[in-house]
C-alpha positions in Angstrom: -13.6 58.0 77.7 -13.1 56.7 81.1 -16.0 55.8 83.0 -16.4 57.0 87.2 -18.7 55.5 89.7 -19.2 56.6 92.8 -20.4 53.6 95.3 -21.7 54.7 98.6 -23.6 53.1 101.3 -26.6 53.8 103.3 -25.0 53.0 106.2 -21.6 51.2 107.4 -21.7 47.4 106.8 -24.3 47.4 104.2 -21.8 45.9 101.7 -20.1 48.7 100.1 -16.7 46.6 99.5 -18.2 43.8 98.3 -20.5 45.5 95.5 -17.6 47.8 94.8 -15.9 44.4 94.4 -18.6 42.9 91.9 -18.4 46.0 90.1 -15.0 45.8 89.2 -15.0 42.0 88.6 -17.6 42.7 86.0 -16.0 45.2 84.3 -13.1 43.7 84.1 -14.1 40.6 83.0 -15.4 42.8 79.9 -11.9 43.3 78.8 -11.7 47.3 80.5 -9.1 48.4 82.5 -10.2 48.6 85.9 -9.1 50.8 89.2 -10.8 51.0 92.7 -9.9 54.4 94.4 -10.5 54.1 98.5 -10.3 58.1 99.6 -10.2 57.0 103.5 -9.9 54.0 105.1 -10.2 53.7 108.7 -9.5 50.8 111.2 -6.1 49.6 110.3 -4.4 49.8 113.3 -4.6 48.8 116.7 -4.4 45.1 118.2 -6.8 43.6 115.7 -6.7 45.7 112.5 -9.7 45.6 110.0 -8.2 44.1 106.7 -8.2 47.2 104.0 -11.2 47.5 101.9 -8.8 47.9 98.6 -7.1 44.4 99.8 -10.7 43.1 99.8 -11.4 44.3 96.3 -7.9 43.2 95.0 -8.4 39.9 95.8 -12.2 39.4 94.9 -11.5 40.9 91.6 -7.7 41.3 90.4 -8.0 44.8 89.9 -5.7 47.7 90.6 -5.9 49.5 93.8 -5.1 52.4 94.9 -6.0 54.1 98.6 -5.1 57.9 99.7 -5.5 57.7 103.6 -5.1 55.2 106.3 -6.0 55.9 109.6 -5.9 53.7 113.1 -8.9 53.4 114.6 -12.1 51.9 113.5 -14.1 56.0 113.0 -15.3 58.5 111.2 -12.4 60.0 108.6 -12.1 63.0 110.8 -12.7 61.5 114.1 -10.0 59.0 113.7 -7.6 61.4 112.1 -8.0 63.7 115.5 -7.8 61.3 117.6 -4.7 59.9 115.9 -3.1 63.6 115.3 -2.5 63.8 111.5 -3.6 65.8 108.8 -5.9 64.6 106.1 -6.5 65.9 102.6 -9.5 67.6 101.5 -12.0 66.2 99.5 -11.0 68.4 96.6 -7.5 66.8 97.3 -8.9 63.8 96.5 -10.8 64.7 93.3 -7.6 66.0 91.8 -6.3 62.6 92.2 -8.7 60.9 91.1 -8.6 62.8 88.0 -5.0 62.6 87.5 -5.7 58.8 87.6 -8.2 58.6 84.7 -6.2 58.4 81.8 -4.9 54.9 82.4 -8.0 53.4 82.6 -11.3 52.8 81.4 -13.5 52.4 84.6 -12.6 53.8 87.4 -14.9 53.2 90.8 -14.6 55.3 94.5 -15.5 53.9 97.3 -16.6 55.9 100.1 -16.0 55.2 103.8 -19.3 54.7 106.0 -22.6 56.7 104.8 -23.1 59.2 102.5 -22.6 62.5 104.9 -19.7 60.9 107.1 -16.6 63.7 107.4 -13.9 62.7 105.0 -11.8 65.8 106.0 -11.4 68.0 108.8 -13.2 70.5 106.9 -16.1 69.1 107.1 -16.1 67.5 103.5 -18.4 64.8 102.9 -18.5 62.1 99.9 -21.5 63.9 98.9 -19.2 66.5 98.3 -17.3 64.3 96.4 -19.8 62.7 94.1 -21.3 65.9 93.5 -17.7 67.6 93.2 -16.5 64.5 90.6 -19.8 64.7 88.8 -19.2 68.5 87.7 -16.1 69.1 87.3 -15.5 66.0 85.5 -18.5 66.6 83.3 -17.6 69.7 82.7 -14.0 69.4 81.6 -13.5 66.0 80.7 -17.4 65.3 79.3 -16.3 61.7 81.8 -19.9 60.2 82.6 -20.0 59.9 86.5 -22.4 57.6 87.8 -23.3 57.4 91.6 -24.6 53.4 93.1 -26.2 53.3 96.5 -25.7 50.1 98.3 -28.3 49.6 101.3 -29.9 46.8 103.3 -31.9 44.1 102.3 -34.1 44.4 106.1 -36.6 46.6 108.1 -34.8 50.2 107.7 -33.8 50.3 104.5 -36.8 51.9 103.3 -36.1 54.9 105.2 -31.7 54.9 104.9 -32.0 54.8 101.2 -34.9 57.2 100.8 -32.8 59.5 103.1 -29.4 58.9 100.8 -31.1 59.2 97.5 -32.6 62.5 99.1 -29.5 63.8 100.0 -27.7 63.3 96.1 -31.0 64.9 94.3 -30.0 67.8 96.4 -26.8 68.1 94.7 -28.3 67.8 91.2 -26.8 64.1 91.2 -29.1 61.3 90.0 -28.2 57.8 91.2 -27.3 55.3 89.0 -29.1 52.4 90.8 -29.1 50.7 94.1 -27.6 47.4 95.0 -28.9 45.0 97.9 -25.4 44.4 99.4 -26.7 41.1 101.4 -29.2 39.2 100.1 -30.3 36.5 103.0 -30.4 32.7 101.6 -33.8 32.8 103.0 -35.5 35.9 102.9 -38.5 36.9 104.7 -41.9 39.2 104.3 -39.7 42.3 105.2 -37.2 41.6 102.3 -39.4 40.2 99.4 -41.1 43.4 100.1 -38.0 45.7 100.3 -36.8 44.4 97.2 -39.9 46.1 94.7 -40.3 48.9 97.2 -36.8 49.9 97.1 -37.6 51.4 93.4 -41.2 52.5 94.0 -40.5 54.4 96.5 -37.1 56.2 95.5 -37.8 56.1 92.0 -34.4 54.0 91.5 -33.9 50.5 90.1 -32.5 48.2 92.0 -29.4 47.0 89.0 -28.0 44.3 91.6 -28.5 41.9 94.4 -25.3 40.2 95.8 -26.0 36.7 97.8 -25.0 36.9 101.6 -21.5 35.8 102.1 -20.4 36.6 98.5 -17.2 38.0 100.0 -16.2 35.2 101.3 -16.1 33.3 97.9 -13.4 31.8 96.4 -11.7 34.8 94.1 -13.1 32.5 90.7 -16.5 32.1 91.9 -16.8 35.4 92.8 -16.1 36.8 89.6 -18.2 34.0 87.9 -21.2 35.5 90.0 -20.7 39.1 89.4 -22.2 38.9 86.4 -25.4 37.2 87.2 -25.5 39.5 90.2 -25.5 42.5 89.0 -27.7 44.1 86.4 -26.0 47.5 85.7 
């Protein structure tokens, strides 16, 4: 039975690739066959184009890849897509795929663009949508176990972002997994020592992983040889 998680992000830059990244690594490493699914990616064009997420997590973890939509400019989904002047799919498009994909594989991990309620179609589809969307209809037809991983901020703010995301999914009738500090400073102060056992008393979820600042920046080997002790899922 394949596996799905859902990894989303309190925020932008809180480290979604790079846990998605660890994810996989670990799984992999564990003998399963592994894809990472990027619904939207934004940001590839232009002057200066942001280096895909999925290219990120291919070579952190030597995993298979696969991403639906590219789009220019550095956005929101449905901003950019606007701006740019083509269509994008709607979120169920992209759970159909998804599921189509699931046979071949034994884990299979989403990673979602920006927060949790950022526009991933011009229909104002969200990846709450899609987590909650995956979760049933994949539970309900396939009995797949969908699991949903916050990553958030190690600083002042998180408190507040991850209280707000883990909010938002109980909404939905979708329990989070666990969250995952997606930058852990080398020399953490007050705010973070605290953040790190307030994080789960106050939302109620554990914290299954801490990834060390820089991680993605690691040689492919070491990466995958820290995964493990990173993460806790």
């Amino acid at each position: 039975m394949t596996r799905v998680v859902v990894v989303t992000g309190t925020d932008t830059g809180v480290g979604k690739t790079i846990a998605t990244a660890a994810l996989a690594a670990r799984a992999a490493a564990a003998g399963e066959r592994v894809l990472v699914v990027k619904p939207v990616q934004t940001g590839i064009g232009g002057s200066d184009p942001d280096v895909p997420d999925i290219e990120v997590v291919r070579r952190l973890a030597g995993v298979d890849v696969v991403q639906h939509v590219a789009l220019d400019e550095p956005l929101a989904p449905d901003t950019a897509a606007r701006r740019q002047g083509v269509p994008i799919p709607p979120v169920r498009e992209h759970v159909a795929r998804i599921r189509d994909l699931l046979p071949s594989y034994d884990v299979v991990l989403v990673e979602g663009a920006g927060g949790l309620l950022v526009r991933l179609d011009a229909e104002g589809g969200t990846l709450l949508d899609l987590a909650r969307d995956l979760h049933f209809t994949l539970m309900g037809r396939d009995g797949s176990p969908v699991s949903v991983v916050v990553v958030c901020r190690a600083g002042l703010g998180t408190l507040n972002h991850t209280e707000l995301t883990v909010t938002a999914l109980r909404a939905v009738q979708v329990e989070p997994a666990g969250l995952i500090i997606g930058s852990w400073p080398e020399r953490p102060g007050v705010a973070e020592e605290c953040n790190r056992t307030d994080l789960t008393r106050l939302t109620g979820v554990p914290v299954a992983g801490v990834l060390p600042e820089g991680a993605g920046s690691l040689a492919a080997d070491d990466f995958r040889a820290g995964a493990a002790r990173w993460l806790g899922l």
